[in-house]
ZALO-632382 format. One record per residue (C-alpha): residue in three letters; x, y, z. Coordinates in pm, whole numbers, plus 32768, in hexadecimal, padded with zeros to 4 digits. Layout:
alaXYZ;...
END
This chain:
unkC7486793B69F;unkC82D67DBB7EF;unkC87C6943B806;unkC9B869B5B7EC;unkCA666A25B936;unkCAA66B92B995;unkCBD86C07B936;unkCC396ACCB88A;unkCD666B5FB7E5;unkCD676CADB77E;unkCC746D52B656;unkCD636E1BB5AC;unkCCAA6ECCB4C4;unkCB8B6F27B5AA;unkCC43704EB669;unkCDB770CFB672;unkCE48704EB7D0;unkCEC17123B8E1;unkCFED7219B8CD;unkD06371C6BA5D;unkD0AB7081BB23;unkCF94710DBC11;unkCE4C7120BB32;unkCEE96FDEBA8B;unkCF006F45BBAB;unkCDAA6F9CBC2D;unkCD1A6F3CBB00;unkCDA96DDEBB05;unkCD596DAABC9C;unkCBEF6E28BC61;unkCB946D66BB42;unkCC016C1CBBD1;unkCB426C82BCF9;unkCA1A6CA8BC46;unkCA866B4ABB9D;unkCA586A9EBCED;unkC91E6B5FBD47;unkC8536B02BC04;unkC8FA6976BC26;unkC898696CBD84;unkC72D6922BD67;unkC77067F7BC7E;unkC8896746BD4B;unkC77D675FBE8D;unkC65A66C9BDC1;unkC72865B1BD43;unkC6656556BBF7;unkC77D65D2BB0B;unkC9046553BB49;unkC971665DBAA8;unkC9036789BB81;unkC9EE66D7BC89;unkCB1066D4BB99;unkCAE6685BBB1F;unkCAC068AABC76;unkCC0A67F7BCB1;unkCCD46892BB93;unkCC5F69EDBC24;unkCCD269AFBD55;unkCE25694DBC9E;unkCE1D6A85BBDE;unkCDEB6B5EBCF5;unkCF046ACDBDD0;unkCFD56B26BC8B;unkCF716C5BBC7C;unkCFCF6CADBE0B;unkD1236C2EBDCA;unkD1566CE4BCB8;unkD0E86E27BD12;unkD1416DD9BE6D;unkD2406F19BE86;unkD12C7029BE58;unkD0176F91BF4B;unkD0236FEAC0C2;unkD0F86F14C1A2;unkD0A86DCFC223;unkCF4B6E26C145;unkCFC76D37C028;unkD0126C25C119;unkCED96C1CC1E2;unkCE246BF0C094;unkCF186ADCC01A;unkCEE66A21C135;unkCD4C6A1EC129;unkCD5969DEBFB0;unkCE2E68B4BFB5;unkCD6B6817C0D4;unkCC526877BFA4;unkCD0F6796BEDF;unkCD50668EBF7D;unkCBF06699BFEC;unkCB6B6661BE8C;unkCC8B65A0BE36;unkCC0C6450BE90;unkCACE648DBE29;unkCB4164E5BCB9;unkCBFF6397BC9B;unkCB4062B2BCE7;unkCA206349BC02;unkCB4A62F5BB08;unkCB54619DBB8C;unkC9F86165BB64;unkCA0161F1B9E6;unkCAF5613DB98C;unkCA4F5FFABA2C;unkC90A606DB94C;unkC9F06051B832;unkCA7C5F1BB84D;unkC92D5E58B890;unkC89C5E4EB722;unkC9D75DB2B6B0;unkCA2C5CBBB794;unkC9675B5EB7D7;unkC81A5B0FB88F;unkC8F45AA5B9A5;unkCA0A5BBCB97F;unkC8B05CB1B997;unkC8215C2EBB01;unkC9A25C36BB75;unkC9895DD2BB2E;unkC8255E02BB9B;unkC8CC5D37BCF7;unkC9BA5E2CBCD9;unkC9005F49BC7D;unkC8325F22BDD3;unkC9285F2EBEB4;unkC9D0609CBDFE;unkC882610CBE1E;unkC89260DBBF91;unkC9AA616DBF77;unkC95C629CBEBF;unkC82E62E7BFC4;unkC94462CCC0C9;unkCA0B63ADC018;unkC91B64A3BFE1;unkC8AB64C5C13D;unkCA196526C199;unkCA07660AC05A;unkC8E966D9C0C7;unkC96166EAC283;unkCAAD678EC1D9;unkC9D6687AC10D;unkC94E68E3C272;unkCA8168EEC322;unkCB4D6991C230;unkCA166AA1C21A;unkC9DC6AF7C0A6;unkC94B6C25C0E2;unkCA356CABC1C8;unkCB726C39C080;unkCA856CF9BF83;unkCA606E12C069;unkCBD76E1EC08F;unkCC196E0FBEFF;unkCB3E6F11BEC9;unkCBFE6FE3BFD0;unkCD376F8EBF3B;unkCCC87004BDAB;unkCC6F7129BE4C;unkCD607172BEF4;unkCE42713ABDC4;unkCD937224BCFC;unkCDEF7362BDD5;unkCF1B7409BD82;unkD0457359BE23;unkD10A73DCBF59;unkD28873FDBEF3;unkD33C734AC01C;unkD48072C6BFFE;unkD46B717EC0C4;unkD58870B5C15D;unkD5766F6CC06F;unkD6D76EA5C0F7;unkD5B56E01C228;unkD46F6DAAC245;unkD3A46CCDC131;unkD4736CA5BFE2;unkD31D6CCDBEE1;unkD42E6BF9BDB5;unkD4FC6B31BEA5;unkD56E6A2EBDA9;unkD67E6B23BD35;unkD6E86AD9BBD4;unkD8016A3DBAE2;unkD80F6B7CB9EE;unkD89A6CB7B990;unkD7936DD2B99E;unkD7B36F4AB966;unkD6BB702FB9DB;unkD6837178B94D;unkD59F723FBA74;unkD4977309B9D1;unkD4B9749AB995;unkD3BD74AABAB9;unkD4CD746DBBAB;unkD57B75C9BB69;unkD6D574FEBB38;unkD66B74DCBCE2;unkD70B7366BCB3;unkD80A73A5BBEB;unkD820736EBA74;unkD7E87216BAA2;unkD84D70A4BB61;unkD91E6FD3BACC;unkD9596E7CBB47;unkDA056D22BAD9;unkDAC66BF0BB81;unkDB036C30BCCB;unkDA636D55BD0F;unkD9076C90BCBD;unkD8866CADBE43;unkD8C86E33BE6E;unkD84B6E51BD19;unkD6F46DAEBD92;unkD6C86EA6BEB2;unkD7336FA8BDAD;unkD61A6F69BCDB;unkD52D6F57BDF7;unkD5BF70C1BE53;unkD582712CBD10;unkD3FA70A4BCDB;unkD35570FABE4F;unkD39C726EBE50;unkD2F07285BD08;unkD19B7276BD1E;unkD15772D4BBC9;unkD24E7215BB1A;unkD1F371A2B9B7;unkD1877036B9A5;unkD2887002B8B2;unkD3AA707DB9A9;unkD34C6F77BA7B;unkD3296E57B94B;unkD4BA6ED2B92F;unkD5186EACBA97;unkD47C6D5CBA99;unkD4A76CB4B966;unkD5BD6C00B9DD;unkD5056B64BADB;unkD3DE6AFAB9FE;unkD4FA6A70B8FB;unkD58F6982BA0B;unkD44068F2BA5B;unkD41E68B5B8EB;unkD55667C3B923;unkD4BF6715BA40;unkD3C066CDB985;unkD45B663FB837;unkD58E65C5B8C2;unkD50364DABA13;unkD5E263B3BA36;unkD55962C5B958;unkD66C61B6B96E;unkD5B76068B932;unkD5665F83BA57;unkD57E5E13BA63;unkD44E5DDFB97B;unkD4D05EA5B872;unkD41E5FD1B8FF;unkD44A6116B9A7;unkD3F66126BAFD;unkD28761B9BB5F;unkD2F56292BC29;unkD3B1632DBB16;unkD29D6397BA30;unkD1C163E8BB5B;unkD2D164F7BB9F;unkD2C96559BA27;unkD1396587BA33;unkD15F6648BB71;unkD2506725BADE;unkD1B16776B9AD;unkD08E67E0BA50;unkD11C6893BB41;unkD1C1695DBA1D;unkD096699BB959;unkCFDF6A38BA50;unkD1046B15BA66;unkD1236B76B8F3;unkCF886B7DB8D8;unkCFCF6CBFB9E0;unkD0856D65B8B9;unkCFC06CC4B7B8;unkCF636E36B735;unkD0966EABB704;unkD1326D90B647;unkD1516DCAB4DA;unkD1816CF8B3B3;unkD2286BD0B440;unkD1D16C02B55B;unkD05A6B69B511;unkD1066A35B470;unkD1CA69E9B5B9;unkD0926A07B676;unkCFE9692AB587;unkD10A681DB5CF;unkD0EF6822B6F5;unkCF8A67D9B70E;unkCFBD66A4B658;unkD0DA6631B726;unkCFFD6663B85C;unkCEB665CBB7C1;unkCFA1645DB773;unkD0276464B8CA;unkCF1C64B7B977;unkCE666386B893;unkCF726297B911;unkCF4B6307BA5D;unkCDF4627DBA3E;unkCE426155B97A;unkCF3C60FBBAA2;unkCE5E6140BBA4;unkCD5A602BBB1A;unkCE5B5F5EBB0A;unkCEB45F7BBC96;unkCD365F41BCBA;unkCCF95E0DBC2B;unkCE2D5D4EBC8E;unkCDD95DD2BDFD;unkCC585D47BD99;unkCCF25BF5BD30;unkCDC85BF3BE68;unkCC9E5C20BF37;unkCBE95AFFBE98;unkCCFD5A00BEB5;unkCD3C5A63C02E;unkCB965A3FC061;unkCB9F58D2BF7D;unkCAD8594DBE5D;unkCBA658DDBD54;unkCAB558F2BC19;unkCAA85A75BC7D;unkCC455A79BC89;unkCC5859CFBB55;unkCB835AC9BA9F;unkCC2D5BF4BB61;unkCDA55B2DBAD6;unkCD1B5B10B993;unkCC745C94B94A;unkCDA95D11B9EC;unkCEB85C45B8E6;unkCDF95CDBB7C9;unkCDE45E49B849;unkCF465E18B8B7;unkCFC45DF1B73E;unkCF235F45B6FB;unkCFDE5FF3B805;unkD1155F6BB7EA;unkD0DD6014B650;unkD06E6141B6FE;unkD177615CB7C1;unkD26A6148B6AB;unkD1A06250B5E1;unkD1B06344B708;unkD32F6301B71A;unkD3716303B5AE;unkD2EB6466B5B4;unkD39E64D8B6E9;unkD4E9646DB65C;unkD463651AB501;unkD4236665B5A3;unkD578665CB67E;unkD6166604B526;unkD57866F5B469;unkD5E867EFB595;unkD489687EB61E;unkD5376920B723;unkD5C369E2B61A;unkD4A26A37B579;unkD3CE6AADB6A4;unkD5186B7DB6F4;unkD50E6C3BB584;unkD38E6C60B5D3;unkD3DF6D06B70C;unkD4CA6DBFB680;unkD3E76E66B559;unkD2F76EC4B67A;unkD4116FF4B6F0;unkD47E7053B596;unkD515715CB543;unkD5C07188B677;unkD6D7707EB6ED;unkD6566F0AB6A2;unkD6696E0FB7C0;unkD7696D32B790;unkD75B6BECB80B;unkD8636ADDB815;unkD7EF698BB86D;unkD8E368A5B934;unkD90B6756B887;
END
């Protein structure tokens, strides 16, 4: 049975979470960095797929978590981290799909003909080749991005976040914007009786005033270290609500076939996981709801991410039969034509699955929900409110 990954959303009942952004925050950074430790010895032995793929996600997760909690970390620390984790990424990246490739190949033999079988096994050869290739660039970026050195540094960083936090009120109007995306809401934002009314009774900000309002909020969240978790779920909620709408509401105008673009729903699954590593950050602190959103989005990511794949195998073998016709071997083409009509009628029905359900949840107004989830997280003081544009 594969073990389930550290930190693989949040067990709620197993210990109350932390009161402060800081602890919270090194909580979430140190158990994802402990996620990539105990995955690391897998994805460099290569027997099991899978230990490249949880390494992946926790290289994902902790990226998330930088950005997030990118205002209370030391400057330029954040960044020097992103940049060695998504090299990480990008690393194992190829790697992880073409294992994909090859399990779905496995898949398709037993159901396909005698012929249709040597065509994949052809096939199959040559992804193994390049899946060795692959992995040999894999493991010279695990050297030159220095694993022990990035653990070293995370560790560092938890610890650091621990202490008890230096009030500093930082210039936030220059330098790097940790939420530059800015937002299409109205928030209000209560600070916390920590301040000492030091901020004012509170920042208020709609229409045009959206950019000062963004460097307001920053103002408000660096200078308090110790700020409760759920001050900051308030502050950016509308943030986390807008990416909901880029991920239910992609343009998915039909193409010439009948059919959305690619491109579109590859900018949906982006998007939504993108977003759930967000919410998973605040995973604790979401109540009632709040799991049910989570839950939804899960499944949203788990049928894109299963077209993705679907798609991908379909690149692959119309490349393969492309390759055969332009080397004469037109028995293998044929086959490669043939296996690729029949898969093709599956994705075009998964394709209309996945959009049936993003036009259900953009219907059904998800953005809303997640925003009432958010919103129950900072009860009983002054509930986010979030307007989404149309």
């Amino acid at each position: 049975m594969k073990k389930k990954p550290v930190n693989e959303g949040h067990d709620h009942a197993a210990a109350e979470p932390a009161t402060t952004v800081r602890l919270h925050a090194a909580e979430v950074i140190d158990a994802q960095r402990t996620a990539l430790q105990e995955h690391l010895g897998a994805a460099v032995k290569g027997d099991d797929p899978e230990g490249v793929h949880d390494m992946r996600v926790a290289s994902r997760r902790l990226r998330a978590a930088l950005e997030f909690f990118s205002p209370w970390l030391e400057d330029g620390e954040g960044d020097r981290l992103e940049r060695d984790l998504r090299a990480l990424t990008r690393a194992l990246g190829k790697t992880r799909e073409l294992d994909v490739l090859r399990l779905k190949l496995s898949e398709l033999t037993p159901r396909t003909t005698p012929a249709g079988a040597l065509a994949l096994e052809h096939l199959d050869v040559r992804l193994a080749r390049k899946r060795r290739k692959a992995r040999s660039q894999m493991l010279r970026h695990f050297a030159k991005v220095d694993l022990d050195r990035v653990d070293l540094r995370l560790r560092r960083v938890a610890a650091t976040l621990t202490r008890p936090a230096r009030v500093e009120v930082r210039s936030t109007r220059t330098g790097r914007d940790p939420w530059p995306h800015g937002d299409a809401s109205r928030v209000s934002v209560m600070p916390p009786p920590e301040a000492n009314g030091a901020l004012g009774s509170h920042v208020a900000a709609e229409g045009d005033q959206r950019a000062s309002s963004a460097a307001d909020e920053r103002a408000l969240l660096q200078p308090l270290g110790e700020v409760s978790v759920t001050e900051v779920v308030r502050v950016v909620a509308p943030r986390l609500v807008e990416s909901v709408r880029d991920a239910v509401r992609v343009d998915l105008d039909e193409g010439k076939d009948g059919i959305a673009p690619a491109a579109a729903i590859h900018a949906a699954r982006i998007a939504a996981k993108k977003l759930r590593y967000s919410l998973e950050i605040v995973a604790p602190y979401l109540v009632g709801s709040g799991q049910d959103v989570l839950r939804t989005l899960k499944k949203l990511q788990d049928g894109l991410g299963r077209f993705h794949d679907d798609a991908v195998l379909d690149d692959t073998l119309r490349a393969a039969a492309e390759h055969a016709e332009s080397r004469e071997r037109k028995l293998l083409a044929t086959e490669f034509w043939r296996i690729r009509s029949v898969r093709r009628r599956v994705l075009l029905r998964e394709e209309r699955r996945v959009l049936d359900r993003l036009r259900t949840l953009d219907g059904e107004d998800f953005a809303g929900e997640v925003s009432r989830a958010l919103a129950a997280t900072v009860e009983p003081r002054q509930p986010v409110e979030a307007t989404i544009s149309p």
